[in-house]
MARLO-678673 format. One record per residue (C-alpha): z, x, y. Coordinates in steps of 0.25 Angstrom, whole numbers, padded with zeros to 4 digits, always signed. Each point is the difference from the previous one (the first is absolute). Layout:
<pts>
ZXY;...
</pts>
This chain:
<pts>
+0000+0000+0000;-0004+0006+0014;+0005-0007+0013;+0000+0004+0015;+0009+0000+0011;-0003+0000+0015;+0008+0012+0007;+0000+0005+0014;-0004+0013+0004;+0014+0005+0002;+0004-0007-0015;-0013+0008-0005;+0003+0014+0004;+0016-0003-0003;-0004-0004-0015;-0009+0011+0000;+0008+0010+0004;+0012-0005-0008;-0009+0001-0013;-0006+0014+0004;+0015+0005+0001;+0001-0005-0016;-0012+0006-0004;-0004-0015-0004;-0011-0009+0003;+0001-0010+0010;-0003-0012-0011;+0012+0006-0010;+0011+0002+0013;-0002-0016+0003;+0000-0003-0015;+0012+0008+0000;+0007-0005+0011;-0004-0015-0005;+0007+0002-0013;+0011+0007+0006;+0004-0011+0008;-0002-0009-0011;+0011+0008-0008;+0009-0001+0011;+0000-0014+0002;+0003-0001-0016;+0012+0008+0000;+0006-0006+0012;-0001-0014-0007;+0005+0004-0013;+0012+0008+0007;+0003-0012+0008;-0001-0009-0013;+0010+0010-0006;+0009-0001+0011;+0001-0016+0000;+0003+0001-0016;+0011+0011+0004;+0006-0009+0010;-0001-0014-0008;+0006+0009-0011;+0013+0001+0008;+0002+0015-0003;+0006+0009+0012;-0005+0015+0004;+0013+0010+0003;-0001+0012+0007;-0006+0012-0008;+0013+0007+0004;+0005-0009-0012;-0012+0004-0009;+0005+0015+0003;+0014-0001-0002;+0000-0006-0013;-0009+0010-0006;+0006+0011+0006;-0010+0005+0009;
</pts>
């Protein structure tokens, strides 16, 4: 699948000069970038799913000072 995207010339020459610095072409630094970003937004929504179960759970966090005295450390 091909696609593209309208860029102005400041945007060119920023994207251009951002895939030059990583030795790259300019098609995989925006395929990077979209999957990059696609990642992101999966981890934040599993950790913020994690962290309603850890609060409907009714556990408590303690201070790692706690952690470290009880095993000595």
């Amino acid at each position: 699948m091909s696609f593209s995207i309208r860029l102005s010339s400041e945007e060119k020459t920023l994207a251009e000069s951002y895939a030059k610095l990583h030795a790259i072409s300019l098609a995989q630094a925006f395929k990077d970038a979209l999957f990059e970003k696609i990642e992101d937004e999966y981890d934040i929504s599993v950790a913020a799913e994690s962290y309603d179960e850890y609060e409907k759970s009714g556990k408590k966090s303690r201070p790692i000072s706690e952690l470290w005295e009880e095993t000595g450390i």
